[in-house]
Biotite code that builds the C-alpha atoms (Angstrom):
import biotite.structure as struc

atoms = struc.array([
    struc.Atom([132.347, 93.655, 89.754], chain_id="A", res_id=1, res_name="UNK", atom_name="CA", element="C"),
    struc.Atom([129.509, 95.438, 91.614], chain_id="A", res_id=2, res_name="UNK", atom_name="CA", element="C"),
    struc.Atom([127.164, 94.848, 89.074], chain_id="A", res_id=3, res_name="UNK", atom_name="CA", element="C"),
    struc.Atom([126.929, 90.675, 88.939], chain_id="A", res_id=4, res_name="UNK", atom_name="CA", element="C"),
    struc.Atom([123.805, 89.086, 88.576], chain_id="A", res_id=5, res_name="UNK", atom_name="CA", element="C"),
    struc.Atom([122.980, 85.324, 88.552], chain_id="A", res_id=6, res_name="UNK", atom_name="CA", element="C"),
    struc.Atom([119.601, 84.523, 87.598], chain_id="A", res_id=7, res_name="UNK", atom_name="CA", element="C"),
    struc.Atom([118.022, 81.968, 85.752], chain_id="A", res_id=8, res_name="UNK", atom_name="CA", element="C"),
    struc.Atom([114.153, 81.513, 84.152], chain_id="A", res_id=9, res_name="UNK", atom_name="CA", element="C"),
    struc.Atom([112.984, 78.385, 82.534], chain_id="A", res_id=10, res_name="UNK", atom_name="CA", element="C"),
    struc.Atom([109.710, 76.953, 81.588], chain_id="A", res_id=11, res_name="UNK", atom_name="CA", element="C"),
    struc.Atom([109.330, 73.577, 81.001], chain_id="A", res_id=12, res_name="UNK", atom_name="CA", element="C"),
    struc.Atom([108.218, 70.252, 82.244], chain_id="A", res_id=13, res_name="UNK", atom_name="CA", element="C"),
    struc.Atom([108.832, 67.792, 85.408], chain_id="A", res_id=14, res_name="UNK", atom_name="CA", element="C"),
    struc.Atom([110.722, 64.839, 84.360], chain_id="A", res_id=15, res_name="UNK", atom_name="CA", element="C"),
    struc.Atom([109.650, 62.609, 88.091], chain_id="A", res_id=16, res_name="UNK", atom_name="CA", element="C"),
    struc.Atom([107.955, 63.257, 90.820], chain_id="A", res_id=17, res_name="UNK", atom_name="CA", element="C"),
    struc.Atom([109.487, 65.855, 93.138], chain_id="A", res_id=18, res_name="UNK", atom_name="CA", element="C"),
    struc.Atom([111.859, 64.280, 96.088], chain_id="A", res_id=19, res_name="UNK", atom_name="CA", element="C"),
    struc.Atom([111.463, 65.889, 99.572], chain_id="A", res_id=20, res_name="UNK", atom_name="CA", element="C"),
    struc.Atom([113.788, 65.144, 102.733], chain_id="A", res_id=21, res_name="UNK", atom_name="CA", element="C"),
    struc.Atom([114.871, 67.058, 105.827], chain_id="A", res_id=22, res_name="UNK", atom_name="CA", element="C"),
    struc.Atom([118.394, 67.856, 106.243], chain_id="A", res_id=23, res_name="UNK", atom_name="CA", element="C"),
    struc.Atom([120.656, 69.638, 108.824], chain_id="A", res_id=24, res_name="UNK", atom_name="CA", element="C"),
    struc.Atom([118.262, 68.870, 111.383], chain_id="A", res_id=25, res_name="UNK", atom_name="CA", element="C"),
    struc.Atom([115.107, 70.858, 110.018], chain_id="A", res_id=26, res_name="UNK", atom_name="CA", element="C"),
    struc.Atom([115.528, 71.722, 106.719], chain_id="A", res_id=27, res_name="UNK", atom_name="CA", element="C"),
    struc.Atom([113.420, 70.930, 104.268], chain_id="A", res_id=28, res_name="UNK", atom_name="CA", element="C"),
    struc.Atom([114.957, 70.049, 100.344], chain_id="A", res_id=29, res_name="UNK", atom_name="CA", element="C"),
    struc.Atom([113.430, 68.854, 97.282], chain_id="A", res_id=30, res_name="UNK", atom_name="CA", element="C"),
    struc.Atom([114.886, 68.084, 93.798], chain_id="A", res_id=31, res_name="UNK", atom_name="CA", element="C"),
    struc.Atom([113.133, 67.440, 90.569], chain_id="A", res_id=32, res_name="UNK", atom_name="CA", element="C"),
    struc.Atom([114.597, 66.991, 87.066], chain_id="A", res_id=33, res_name="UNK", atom_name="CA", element="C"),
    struc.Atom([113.234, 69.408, 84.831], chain_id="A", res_id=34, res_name="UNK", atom_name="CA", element="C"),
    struc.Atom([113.217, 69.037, 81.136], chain_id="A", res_id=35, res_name="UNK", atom_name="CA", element="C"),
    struc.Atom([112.963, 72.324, 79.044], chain_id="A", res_id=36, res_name="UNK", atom_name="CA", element="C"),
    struc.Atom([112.241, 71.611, 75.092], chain_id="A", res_id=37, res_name="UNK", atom_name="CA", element="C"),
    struc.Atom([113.319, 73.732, 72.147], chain_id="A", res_id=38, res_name="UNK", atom_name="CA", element="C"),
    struc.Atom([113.368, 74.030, 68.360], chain_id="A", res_id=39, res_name="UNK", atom_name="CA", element="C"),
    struc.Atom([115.267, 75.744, 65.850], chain_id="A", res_id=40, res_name="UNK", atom_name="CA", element="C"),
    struc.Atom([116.079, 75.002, 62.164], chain_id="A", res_id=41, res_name="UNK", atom_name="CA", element="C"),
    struc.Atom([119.897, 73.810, 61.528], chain_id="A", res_id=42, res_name="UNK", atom_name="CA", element="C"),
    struc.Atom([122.554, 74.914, 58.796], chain_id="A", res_id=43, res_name="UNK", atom_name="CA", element="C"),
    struc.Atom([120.557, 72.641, 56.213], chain_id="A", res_id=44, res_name="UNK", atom_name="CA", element="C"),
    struc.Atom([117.090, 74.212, 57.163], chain_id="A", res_id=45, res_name="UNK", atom_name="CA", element="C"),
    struc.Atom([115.770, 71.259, 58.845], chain_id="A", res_id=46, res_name="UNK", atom_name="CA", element="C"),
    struc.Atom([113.831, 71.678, 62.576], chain_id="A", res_id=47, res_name="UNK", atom_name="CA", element="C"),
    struc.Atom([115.566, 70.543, 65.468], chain_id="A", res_id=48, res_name="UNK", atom_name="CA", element="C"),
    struc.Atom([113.968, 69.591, 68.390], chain_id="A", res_id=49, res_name="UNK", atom_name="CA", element="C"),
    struc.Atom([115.806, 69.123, 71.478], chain_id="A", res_id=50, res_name="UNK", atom_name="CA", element="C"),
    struc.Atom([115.609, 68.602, 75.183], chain_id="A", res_id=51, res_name="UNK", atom_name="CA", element="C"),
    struc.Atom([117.566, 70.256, 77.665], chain_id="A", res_id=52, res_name="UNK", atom_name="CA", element="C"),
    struc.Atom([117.917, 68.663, 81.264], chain_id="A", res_id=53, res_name="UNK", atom_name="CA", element="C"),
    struc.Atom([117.792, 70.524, 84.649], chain_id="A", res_id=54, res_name="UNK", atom_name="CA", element="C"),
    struc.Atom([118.088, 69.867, 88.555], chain_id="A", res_id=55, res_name="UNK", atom_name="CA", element="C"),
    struc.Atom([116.473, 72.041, 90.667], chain_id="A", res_id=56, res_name="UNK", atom_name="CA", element="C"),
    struc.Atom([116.827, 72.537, 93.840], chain_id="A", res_id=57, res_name="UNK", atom_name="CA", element="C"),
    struc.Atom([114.021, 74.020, 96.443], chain_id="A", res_id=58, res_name="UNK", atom_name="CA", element="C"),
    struc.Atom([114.288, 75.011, 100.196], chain_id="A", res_id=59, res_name="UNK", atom_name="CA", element="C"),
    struc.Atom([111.865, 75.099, 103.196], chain_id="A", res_id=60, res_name="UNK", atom_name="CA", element="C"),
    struc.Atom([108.711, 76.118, 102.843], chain_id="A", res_id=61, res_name="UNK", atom_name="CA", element="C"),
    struc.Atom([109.363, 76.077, 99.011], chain_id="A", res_id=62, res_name="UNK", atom_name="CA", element="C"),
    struc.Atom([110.726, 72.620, 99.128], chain_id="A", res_id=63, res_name="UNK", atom_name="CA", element="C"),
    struc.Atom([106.962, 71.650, 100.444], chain_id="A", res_id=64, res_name="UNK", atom_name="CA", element="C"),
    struc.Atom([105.165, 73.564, 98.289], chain_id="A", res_id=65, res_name="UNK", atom_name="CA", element="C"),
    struc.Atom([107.027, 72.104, 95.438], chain_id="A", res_id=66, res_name="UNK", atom_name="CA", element="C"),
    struc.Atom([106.845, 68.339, 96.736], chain_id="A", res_id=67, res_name="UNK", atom_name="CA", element="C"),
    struc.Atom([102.739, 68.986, 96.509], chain_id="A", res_id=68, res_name="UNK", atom_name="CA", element="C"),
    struc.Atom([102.538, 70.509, 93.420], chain_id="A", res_id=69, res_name="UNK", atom_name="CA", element="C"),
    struc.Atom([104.870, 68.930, 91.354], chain_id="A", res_id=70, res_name="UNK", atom_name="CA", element="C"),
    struc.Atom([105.029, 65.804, 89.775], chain_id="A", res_id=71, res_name="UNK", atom_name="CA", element="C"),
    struc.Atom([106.217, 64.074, 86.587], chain_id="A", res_id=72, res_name="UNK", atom_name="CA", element="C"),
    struc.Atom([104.659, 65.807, 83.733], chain_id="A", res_id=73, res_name="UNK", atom_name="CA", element="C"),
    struc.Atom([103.612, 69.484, 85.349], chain_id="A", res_id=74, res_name="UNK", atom_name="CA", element="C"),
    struc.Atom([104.486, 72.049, 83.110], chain_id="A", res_id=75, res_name="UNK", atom_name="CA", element="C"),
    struc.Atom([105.486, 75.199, 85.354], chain_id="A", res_id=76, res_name="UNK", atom_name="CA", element="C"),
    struc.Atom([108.026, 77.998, 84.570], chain_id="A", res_id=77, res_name="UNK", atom_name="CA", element="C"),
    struc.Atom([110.875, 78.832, 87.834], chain_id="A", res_id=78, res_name="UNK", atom_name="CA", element="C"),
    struc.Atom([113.231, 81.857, 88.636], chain_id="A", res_id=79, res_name="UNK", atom_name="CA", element="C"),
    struc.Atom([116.567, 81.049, 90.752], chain_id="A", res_id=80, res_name="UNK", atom_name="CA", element="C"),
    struc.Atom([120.225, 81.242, 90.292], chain_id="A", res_id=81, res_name="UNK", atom_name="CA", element="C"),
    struc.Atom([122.770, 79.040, 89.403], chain_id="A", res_id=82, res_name="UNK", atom_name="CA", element="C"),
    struc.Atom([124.718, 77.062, 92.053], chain_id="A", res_id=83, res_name="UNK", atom_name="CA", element="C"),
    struc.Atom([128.326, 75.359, 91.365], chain_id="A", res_id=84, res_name="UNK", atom_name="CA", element="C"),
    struc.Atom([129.370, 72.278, 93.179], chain_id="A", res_id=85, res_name="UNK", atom_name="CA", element="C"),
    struc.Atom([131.188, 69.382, 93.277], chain_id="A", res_id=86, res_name="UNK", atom_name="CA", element="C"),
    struc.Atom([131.250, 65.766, 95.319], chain_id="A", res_id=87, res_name="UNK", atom_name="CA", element="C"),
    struc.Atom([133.190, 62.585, 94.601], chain_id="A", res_id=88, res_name="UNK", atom_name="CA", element="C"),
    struc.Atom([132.058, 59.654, 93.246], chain_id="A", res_id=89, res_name="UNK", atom_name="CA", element="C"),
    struc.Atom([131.853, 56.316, 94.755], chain_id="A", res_id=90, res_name="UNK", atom_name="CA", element="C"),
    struc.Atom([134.685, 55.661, 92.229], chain_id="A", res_id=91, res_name="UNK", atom_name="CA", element="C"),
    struc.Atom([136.826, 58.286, 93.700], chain_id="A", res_id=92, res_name="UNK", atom_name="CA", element="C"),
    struc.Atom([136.458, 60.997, 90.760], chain_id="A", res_id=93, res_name="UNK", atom_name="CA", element="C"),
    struc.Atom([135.894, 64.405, 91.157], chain_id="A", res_id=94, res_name="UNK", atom_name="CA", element="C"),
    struc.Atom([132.347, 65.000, 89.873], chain_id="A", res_id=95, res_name="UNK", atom_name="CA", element="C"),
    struc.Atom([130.998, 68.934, 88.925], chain_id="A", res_id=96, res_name="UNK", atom_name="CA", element="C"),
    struc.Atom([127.378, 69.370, 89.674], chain_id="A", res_id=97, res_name="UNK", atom_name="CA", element="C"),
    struc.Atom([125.183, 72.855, 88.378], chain_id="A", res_id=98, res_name="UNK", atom_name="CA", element="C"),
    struc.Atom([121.894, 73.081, 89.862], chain_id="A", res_id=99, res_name="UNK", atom_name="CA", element="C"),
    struc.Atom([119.545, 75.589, 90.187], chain_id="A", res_id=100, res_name="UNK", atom_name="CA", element="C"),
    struc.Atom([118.067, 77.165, 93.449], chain_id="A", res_id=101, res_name="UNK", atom_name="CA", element="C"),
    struc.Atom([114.378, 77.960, 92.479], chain_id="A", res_id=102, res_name="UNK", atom_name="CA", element="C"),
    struc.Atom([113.192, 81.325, 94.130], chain_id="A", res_id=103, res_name="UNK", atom_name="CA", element="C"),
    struc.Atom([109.851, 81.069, 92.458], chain_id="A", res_id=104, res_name="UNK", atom_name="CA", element="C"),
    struc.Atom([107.352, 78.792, 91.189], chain_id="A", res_id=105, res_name="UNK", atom_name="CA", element="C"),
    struc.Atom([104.198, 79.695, 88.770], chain_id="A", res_id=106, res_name="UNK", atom_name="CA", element="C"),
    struc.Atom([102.750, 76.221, 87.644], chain_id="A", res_id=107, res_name="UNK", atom_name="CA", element="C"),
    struc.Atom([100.935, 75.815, 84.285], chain_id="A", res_id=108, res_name="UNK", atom_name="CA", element="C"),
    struc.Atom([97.430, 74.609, 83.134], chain_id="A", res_id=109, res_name="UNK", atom_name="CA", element="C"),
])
């Protein structure tokens, strides 16, 4: 499969403020929730309006740049990839995790 691609664009809305900590010594990382809202008629012709739920993920000298610009409310759009994981919970279960890596910011008026 030579050909792959993983790549993700959304436009939406900051759910919090953006978190920023240093990790592995020097590296910056900061997550926000990001909320993405759509609408579309059902079956019976009625609109639908729902709200999809995000966690993205930023590095470095993004990281910072996001953890200025972003808080609760800012409407921006992002390009990154999808990123599989998994950690267990306090309870002992196996928890999967999808988050996306943001490559690119452009934030919104």
């Amino acid at each position: 499969m030579e050909n792959s691609m993983n790549k993700v664009m959304l436009s939406g809305f900051a759910g919090a403020d953006t978190e920023l900590k240093t990790v592995a010594g020097n590296k910056k990382l900061a997550k926000v929730n990001f909320a993405v809202n759509e609408s579309f008629r059902n079956g019976g012709g009625q609109e639908v309006k729902k709200t999809s739920w995000f966690t993205l993920t930023f590095w470095n000298e993004m990281a910072e740049l996001a953890s200025e610009k972003i808080k609760k409310g800012t409407n921006f759009s992002i390009e990154g990839r999808l990123n599989n994981g998994t950690y267990e919970a306090k309870d002992g279960t196996k928890r999967y995790v999808t988050n996306i890596i943001v490559n690119e910011i452009e934030l919104k008026n």
